[in-house]
C-alpha atoms as a printed R data frame, in Angstrom:
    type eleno elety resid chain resno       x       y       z
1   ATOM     1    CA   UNK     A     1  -2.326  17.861   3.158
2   ATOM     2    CA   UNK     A     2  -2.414  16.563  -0.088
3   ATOM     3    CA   UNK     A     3  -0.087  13.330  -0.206
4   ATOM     4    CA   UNK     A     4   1.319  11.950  -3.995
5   ATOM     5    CA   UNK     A     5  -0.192   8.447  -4.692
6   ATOM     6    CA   UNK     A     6   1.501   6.473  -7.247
7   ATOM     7    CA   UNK     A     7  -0.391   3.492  -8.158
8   ATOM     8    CA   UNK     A     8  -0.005   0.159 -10.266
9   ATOM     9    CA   UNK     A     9  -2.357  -1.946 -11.497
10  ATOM    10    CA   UNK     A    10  -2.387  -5.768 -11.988
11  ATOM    11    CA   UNK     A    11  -4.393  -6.680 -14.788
12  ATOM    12    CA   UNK     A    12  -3.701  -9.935 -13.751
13  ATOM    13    CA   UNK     A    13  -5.974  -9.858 -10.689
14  ATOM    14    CA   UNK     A    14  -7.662  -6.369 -11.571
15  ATOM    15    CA   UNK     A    15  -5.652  -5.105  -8.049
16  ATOM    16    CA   UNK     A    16  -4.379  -1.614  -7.542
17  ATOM    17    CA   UNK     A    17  -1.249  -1.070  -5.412
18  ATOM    18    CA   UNK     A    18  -0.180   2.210  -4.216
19  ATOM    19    CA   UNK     A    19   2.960   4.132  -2.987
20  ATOM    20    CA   UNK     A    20   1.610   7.220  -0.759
21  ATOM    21    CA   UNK     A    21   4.337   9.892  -0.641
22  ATOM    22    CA   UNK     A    22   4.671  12.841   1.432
23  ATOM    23    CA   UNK     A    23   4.354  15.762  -0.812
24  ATOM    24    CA   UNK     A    24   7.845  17.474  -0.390
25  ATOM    25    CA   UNK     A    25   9.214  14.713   1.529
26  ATOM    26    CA   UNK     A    26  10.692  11.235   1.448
27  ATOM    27    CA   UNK     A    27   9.096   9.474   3.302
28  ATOM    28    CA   UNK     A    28   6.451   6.880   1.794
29  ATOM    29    CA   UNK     A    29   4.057   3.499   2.422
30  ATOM    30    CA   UNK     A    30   3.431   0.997   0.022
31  ATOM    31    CA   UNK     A    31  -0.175  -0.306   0.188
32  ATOM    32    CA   UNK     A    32  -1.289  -3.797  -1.177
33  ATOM    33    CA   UNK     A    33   1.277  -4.803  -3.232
34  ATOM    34    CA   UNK     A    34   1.046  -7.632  -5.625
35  ATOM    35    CA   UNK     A    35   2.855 -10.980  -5.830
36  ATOM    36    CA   UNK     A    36   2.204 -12.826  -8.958
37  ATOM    37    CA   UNK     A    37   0.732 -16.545  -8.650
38  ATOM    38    CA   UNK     A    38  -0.276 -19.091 -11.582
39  ATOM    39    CA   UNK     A    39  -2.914 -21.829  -9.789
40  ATOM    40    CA   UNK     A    40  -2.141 -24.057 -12.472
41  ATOM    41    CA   UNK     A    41   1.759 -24.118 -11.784
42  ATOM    42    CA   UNK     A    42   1.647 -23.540  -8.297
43  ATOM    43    CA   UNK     A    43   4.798 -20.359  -9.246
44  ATOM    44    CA   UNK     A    44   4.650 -17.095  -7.649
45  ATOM    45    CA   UNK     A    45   6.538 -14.436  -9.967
46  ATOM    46    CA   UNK     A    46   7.642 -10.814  -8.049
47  ATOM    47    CA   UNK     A    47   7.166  -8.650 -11.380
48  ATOM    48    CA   UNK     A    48   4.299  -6.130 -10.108
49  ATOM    49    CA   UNK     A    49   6.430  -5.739  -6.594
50  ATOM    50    CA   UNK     A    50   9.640  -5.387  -8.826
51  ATOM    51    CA   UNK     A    51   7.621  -2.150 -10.289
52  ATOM    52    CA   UNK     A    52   7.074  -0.996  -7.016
53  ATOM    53    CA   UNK     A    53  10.630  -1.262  -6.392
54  ATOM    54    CA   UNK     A    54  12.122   0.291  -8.869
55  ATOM    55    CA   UNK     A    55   9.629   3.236  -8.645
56  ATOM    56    CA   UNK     A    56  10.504   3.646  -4.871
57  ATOM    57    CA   UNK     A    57  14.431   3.915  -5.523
58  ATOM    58    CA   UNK     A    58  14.565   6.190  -8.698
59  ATOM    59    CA   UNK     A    59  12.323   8.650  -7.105
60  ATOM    60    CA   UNK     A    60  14.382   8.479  -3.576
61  ATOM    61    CA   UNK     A    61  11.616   7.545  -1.493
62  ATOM    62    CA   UNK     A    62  11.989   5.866   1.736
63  ATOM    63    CA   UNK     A    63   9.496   3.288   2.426
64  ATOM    64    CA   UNK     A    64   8.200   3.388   6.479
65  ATOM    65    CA   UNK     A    65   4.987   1.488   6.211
66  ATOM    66    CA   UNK     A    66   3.981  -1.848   4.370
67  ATOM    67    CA   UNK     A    67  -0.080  -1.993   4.782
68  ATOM    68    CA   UNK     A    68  -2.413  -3.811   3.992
69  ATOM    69    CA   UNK     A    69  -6.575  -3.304   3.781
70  ATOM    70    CA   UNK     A    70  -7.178  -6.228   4.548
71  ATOM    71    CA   UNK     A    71  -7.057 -10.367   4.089
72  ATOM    72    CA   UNK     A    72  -7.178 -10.104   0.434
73  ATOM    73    CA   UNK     A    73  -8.973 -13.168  -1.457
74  ATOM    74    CA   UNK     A    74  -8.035 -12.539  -4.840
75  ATOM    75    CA   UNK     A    75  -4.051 -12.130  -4.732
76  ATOM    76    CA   UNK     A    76  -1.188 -13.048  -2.867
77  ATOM    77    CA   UNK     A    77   0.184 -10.449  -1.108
78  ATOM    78    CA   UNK     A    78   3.975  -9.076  -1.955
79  ATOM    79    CA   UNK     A    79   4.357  -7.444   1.432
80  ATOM    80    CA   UNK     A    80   7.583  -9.685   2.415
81  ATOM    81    CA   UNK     A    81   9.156  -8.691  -1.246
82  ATOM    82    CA   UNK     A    82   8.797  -5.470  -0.421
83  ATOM    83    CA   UNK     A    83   9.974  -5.243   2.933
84  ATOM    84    CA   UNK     A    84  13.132  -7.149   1.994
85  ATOM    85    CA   UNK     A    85  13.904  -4.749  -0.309
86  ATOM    86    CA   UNK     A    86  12.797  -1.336   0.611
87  ATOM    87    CA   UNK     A    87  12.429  -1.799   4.523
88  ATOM    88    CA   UNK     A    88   9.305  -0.575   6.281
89  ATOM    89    CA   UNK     A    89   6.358  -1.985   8.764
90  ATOM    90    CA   UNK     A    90   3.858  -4.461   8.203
91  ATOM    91    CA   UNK     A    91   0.276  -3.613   9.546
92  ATOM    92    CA   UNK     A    92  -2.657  -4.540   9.163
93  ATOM    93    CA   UNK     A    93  -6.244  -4.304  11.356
94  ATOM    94    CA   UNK     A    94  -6.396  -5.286  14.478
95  ATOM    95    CA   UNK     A    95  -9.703  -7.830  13.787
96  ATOM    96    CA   UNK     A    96  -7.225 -10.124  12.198
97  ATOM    97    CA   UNK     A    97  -7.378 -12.481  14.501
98  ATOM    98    CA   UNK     A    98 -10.989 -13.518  13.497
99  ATOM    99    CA   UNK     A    99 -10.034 -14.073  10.198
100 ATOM   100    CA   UNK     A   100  -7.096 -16.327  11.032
101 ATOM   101    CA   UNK     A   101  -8.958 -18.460  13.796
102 ATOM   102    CA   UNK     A   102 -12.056 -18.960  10.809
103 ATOM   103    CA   UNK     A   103  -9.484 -19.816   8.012
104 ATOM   104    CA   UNK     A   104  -6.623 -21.888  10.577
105 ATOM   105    CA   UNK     A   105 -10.091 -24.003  11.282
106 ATOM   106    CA   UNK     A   106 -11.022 -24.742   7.760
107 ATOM   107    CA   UNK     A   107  -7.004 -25.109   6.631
108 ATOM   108    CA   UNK     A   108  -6.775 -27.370   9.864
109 ATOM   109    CA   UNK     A   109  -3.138 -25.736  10.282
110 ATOM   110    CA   UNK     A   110  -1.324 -26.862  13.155
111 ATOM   111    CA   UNK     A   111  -0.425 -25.121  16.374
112 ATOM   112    CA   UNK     A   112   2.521 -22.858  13.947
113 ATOM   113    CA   UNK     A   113  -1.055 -20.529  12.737
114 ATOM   114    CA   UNK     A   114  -1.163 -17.933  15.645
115 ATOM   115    CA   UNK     A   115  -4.594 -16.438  15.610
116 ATOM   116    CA   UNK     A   116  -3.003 -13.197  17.282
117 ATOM   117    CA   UNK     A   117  -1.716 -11.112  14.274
118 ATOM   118    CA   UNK     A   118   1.688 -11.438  15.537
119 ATOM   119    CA   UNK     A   119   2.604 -12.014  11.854
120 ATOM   120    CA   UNK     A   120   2.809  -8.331  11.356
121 ATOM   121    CA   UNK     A   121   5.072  -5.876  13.362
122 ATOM   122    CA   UNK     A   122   1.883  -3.816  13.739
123 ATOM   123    CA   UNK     A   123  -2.289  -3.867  14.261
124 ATOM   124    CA   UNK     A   124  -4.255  -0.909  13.852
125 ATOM   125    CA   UNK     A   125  -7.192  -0.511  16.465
126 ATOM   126    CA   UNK     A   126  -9.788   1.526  15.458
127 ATOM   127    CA   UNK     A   127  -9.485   5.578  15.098
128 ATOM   128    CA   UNK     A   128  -5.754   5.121  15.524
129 ATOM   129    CA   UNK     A   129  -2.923   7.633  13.941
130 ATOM   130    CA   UNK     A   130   0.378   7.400  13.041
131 ATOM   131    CA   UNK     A   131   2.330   8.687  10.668
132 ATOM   132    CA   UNK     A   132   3.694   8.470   7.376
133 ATOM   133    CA   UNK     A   133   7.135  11.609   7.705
134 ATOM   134    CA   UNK     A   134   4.783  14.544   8.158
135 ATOM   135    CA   UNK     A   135   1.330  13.124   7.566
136 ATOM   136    CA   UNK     A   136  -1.192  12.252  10.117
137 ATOM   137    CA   UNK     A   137  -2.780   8.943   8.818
138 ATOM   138    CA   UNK     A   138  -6.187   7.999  10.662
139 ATOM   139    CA   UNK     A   139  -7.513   3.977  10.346
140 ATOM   140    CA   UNK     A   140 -11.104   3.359  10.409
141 ATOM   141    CA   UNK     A   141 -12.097   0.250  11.272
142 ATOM   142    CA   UNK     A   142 -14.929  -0.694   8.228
143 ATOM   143    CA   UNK     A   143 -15.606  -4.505   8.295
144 ATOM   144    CA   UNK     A   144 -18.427  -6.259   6.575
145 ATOM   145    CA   UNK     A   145 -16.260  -7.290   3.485
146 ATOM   146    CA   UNK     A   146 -14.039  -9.035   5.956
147 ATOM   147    CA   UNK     A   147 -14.297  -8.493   9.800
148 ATOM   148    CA   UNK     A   148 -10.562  -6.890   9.579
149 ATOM   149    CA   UNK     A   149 -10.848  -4.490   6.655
150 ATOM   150    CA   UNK     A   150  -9.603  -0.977   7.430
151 ATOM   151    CA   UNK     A   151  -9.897   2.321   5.140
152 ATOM   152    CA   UNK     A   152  -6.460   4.592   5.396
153 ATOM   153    CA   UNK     A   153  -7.384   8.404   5.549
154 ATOM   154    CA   UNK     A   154  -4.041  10.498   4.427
155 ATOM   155    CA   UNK     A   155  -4.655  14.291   4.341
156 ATOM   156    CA   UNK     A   156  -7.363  14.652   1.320
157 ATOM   157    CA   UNK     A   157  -7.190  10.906   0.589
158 ATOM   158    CA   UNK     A   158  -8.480   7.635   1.736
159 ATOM   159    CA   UNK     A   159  -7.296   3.804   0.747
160 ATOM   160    CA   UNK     A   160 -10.527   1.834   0.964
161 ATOM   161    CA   UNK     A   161  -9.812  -1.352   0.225
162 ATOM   162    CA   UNK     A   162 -12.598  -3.498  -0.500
163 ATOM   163    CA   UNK     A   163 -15.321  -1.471   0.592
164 ATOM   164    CA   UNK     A   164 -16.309   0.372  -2.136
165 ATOM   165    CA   UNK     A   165 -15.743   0.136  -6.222
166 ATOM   166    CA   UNK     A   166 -15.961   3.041  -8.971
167 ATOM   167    CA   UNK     A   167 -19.500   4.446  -8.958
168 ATOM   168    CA   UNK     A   168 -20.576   2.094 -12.184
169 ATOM   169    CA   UNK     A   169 -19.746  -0.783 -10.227
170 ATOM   170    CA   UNK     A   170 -21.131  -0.694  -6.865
171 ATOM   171    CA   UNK     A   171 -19.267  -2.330  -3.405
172 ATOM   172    CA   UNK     A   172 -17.771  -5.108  -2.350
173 ATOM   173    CA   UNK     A   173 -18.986  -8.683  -1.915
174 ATOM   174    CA   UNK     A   174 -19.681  -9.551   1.791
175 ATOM   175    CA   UNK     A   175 -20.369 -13.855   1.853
176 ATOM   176    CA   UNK     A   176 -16.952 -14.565   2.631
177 ATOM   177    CA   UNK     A   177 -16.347 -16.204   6.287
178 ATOM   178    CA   UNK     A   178 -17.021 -13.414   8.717
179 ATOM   179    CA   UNK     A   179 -18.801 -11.158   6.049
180 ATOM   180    CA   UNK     A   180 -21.527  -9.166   7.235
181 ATOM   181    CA   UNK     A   181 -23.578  -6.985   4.518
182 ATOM   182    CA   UNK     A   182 -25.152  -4.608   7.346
183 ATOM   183    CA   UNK     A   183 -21.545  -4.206   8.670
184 ATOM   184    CA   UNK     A   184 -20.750  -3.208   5.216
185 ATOM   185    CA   UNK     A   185 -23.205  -0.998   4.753
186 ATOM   186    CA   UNK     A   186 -22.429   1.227   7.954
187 ATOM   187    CA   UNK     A   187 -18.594   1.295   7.242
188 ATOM   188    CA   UNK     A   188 -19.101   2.763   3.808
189 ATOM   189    CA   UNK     A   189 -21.463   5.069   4.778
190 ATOM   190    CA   UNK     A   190 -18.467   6.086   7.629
191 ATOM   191    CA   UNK     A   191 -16.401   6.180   4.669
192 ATOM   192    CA   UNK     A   192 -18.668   8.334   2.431
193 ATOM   193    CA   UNK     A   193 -19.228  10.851   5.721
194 ATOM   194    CA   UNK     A   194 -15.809  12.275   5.305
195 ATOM   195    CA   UNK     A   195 -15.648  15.264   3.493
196 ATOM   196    CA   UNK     A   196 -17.193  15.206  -0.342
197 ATOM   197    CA   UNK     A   197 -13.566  16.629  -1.959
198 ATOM   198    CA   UNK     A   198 -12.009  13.420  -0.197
199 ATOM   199    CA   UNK     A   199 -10.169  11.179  -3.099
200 ATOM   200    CA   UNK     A   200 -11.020   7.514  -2.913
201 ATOM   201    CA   UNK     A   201  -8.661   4.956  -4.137
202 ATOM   202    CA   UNK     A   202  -9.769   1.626  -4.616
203 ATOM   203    CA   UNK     A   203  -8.163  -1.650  -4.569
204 ATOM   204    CA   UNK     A   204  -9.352  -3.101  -7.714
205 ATOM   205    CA   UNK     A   205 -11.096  -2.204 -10.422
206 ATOM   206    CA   UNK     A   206 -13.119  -4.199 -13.532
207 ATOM   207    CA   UNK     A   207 -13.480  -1.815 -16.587
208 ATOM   208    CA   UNK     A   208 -17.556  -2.466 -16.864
209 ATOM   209    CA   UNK     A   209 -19.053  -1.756 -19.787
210 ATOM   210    CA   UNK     A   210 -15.880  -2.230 -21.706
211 ATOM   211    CA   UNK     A   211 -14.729   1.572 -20.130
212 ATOM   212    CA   UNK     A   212 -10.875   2.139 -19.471
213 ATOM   213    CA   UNK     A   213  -9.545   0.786 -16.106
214 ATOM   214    CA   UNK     A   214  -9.990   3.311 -13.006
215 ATOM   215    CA   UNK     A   215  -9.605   3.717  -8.876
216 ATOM   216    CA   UNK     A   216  -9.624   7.086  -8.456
217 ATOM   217    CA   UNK     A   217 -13.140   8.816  -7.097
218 ATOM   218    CA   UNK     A   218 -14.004  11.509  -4.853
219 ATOM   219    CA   UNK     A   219 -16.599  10.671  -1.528
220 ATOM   220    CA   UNK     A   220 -19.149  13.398  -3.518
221 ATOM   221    CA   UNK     A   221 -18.954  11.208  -6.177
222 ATOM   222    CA   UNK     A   222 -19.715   8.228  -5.018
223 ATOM   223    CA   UNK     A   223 -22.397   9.428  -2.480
224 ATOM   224    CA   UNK     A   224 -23.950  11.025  -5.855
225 ATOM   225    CA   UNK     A   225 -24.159   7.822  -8.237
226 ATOM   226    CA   UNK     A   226 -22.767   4.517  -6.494
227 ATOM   227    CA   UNK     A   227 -25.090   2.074  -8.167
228 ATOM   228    CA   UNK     A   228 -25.150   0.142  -5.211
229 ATOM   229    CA   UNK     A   229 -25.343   2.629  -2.385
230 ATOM   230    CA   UNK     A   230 -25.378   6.057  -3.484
231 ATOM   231    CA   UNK     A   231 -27.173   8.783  -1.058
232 ATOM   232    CA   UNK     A   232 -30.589   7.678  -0.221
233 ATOM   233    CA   UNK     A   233 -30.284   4.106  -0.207
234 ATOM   234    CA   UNK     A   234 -31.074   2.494   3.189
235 ATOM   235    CA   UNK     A   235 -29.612  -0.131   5.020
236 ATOM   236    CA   UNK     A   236 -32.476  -3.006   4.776
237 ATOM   237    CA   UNK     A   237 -32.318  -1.678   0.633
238 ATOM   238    CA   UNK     A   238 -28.729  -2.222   0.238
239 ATOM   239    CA   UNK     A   239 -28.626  -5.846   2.646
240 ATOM   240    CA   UNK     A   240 -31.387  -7.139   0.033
241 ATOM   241    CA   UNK     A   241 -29.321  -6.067  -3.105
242 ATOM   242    CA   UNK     A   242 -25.812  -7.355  -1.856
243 ATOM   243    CA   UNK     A   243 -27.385 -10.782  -0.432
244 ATOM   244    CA   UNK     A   244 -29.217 -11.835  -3.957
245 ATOM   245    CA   UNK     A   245 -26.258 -10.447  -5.436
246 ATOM   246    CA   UNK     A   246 -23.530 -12.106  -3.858
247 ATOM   247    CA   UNK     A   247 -25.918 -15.781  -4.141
248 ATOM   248    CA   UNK     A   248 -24.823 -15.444  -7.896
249 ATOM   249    CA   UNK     A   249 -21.460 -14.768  -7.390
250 ATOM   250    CA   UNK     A   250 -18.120 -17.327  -7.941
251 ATOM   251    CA   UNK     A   251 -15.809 -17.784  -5.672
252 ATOM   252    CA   UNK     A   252 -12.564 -16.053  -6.462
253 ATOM   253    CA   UNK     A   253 -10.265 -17.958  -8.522
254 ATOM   254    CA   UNK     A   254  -7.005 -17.395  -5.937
255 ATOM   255    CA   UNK     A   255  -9.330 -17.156  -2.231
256 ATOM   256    CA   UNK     A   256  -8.277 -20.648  -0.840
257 ATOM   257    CA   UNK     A   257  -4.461 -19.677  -2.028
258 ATOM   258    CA   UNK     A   258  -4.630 -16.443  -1.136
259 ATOM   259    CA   UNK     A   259  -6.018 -16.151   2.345
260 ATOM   260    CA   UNK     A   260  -3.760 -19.318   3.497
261 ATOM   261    CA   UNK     A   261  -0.722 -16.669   2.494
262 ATOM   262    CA   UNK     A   262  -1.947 -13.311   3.034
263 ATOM   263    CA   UNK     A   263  -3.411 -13.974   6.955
264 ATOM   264    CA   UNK     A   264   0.193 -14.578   7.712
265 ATOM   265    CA   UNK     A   265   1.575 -11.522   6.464
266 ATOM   266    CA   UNK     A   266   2.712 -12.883   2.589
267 ATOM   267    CA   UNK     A   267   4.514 -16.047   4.572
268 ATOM   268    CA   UNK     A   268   3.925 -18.979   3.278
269 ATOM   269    CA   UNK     A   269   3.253 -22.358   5.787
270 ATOM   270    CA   UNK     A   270   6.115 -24.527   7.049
271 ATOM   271    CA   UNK     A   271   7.825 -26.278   4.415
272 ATOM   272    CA   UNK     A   272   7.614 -30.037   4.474
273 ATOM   273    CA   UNK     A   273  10.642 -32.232   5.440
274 ATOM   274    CA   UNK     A   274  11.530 -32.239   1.779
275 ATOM   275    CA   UNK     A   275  11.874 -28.222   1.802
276 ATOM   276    CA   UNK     A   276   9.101 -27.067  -0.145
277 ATOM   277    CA   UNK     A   277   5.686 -25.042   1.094
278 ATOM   278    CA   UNK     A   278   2.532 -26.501   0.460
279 ATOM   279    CA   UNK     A   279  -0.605 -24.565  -0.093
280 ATOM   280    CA   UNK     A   280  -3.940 -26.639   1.088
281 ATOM   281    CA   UNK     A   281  -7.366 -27.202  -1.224
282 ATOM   282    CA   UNK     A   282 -10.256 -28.288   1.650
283 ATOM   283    CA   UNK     A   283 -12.005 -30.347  -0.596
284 ATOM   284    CA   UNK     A   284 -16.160 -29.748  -0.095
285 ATOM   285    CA   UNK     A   285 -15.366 -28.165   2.947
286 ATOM   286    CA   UNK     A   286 -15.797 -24.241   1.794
287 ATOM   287    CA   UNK     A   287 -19.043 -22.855   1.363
C-alpha cells in the first residue's frame, strides 16, 4: 500500500509536518505539526497548523491520528491546535515517561508533571499496529536520539523522525538527556533493514551546501551514501563520529521551551494565579 503524504515545511525551525492519507480513502494522521514560537516575545502563532488545516478540510480528509516521533527539542508542538480542530488521537512512544521524569527533574515541576504519558490518549509499545482507515501502520521503537523516539512504517513508507537526515547530511544528534549514540546506531540500522524501495520522510531538513530543501529518501538510498552511516560503517565507527560531533554542537535555540511543552502533549504548565503560563529557563543547570 502506497499511502499519499502531504507535507509542510517550517522554514522557521527547518521541521517537516505531514498528513498521511489513505490512498482512495478518507481517512488520514497528521504527524508533527508545527506551532509557531518567538523566544524573544514569549508568542506562539498557529500559522503552519492553520496550513494543515485548511489542507485537511478542502481535500475532505478525516483526521484519526495526531502523532508524534518524538519529544521534539527544536519546536513546539501544534498537536492540541490540531486536535481542536480536526479531531483525532494523540500518541506518542511508550518510553515517554523517561523523558518526562529527566526533564520534570531539571524543570523542578510540581506534583501536576505526571511522568506516565497520560498526557496523550495513546502510547505505542514497541512492534505495535494500528491503523490509519485501511492501512496497517507498524511503530518501531528506535531511541538513541531520545529514549522515546519511534519511526511510523505505512505501507511503502516510514516517518523517522529524528533518526536519520537526507544522505548529505548524516543522523541525528544523540547528547540530549537520555541520548545514547550506540542506541542510535542500532535503531537506524532497524530502520535501514526494511526494504530498499521503502520512502523515508524526515522531520527536518537543512539545505547543506546551499541545495534546495528536501525529506524525501528511499532506505537504498540512504544505506548507499548516508555520510554518517551508510552500509559498511560499524557501530564503534559511527559512536566515535557522532560523540566528537555532537561536542561541537549548540544547543537548540527552542530545547528548554520546547521539551517543557511538547512532553505534555503541546499543553502548556498551570497558569499562575494571575492567568498566564509560564515557561521555565534552569539557569546553569543544563548541560
Amino acid at each position: 500500500m502506497q499511502p499519499r503524504v502531504t507535507a509542510f515545511f517550517d522554514e522557521a525551525t527547518f521541521t517537516v509536518s505531514y498528513v498521511v492519507a489513505e490512498p482512495a480513502g478518507t481517512a488520514c494522521a497528521v504527524i508533527d505539526p508545527v506551532l509557531g514560537f518567538d523566544p524573544k516575545s514569549g508568542r506562539t502563532n498557529a500559522a503552519q497548523a492553520d496550513k494543515i488545516i485548511a489542507f485537511v478540510r478542502e481535500t475532505g480528509l478525516k483526521v484519526q491520528w495526531v502523532l508524534e516521533t518524538h519529544v521534539h527539542a527544536d519546536h513546539l508542538t501544534a498537536s492540541p491546535q490540531i486536535r481542536q480542530a480536526l479531531g483525532g488521537r494523540t500518541a506518542i512512544g511508550n518510553r515517554i515517561g523517561a523523558v518526562q521524569q529527566t526533564f520534570k527533574t531539571l524543570f523542578n515541576f510540581g506534583d501536576w508533571m505526571a511522568t506516565d504519558g497520560r498526557q496523550f490518549e495513546h502510547l505505542f509499545a514497541d512492534g505495535e499496529t494500528f491503523k490509519i482507515g485501511a492501512m496497517d501502520v507498524t511503530v518501531l521503537h528506535t531511541p538513541g536520539h531520545t529514549p522515546a523516539c519511534v519511526t511510523y512504517v505505512v505501507g511503502d513508507a516510514a516517518f523517522v523522525g529524528d533518526t536519520l537526515f537526507m544522505p548529505d547530511y548524516g543522523t541525528a544528534r544523540a547528547d540530549f538527556p537520555g541520548g545514547d549514540a550506540a542506541l542510535l546506531y542500532r535503531s537506524i540500522r532497524r530502520i535501514l533493514a526494511l526494504p530498499p524501495a521503502t520512502r523515508l520522510f524526515m522531520c527536518h531538513d537543512y539545505g547543506p551546501n546551499g541545495r534546495n530543501y528536501a525529506w524525501e529518501t528511499t532506505v537504498a538510498e540512504e544505506n548507499a551514501s548516508n555520510i554518517h552511516i551508510k552500509a559498511g560503517v560499524s557501530e564503534d565507527e559511527y559512536v566515535a563520529m557522532r560523540t566528537e560531533r555532537d561536542r561541537k554542537l549548540a544547543v537548540p535555540v527552542l530545547l528548554l521551551p520546547s521539551v517543557q511543552v511538547n512532553m505534555s502533549a503541546g499543553k502548556l504548565p498551570p497558569p499562575d494565579p494571575n492567568g498566564v503560563s509560564y515557561l521555565k529557563i534552569p539557569v546553569n543547570a543544563f548541560k
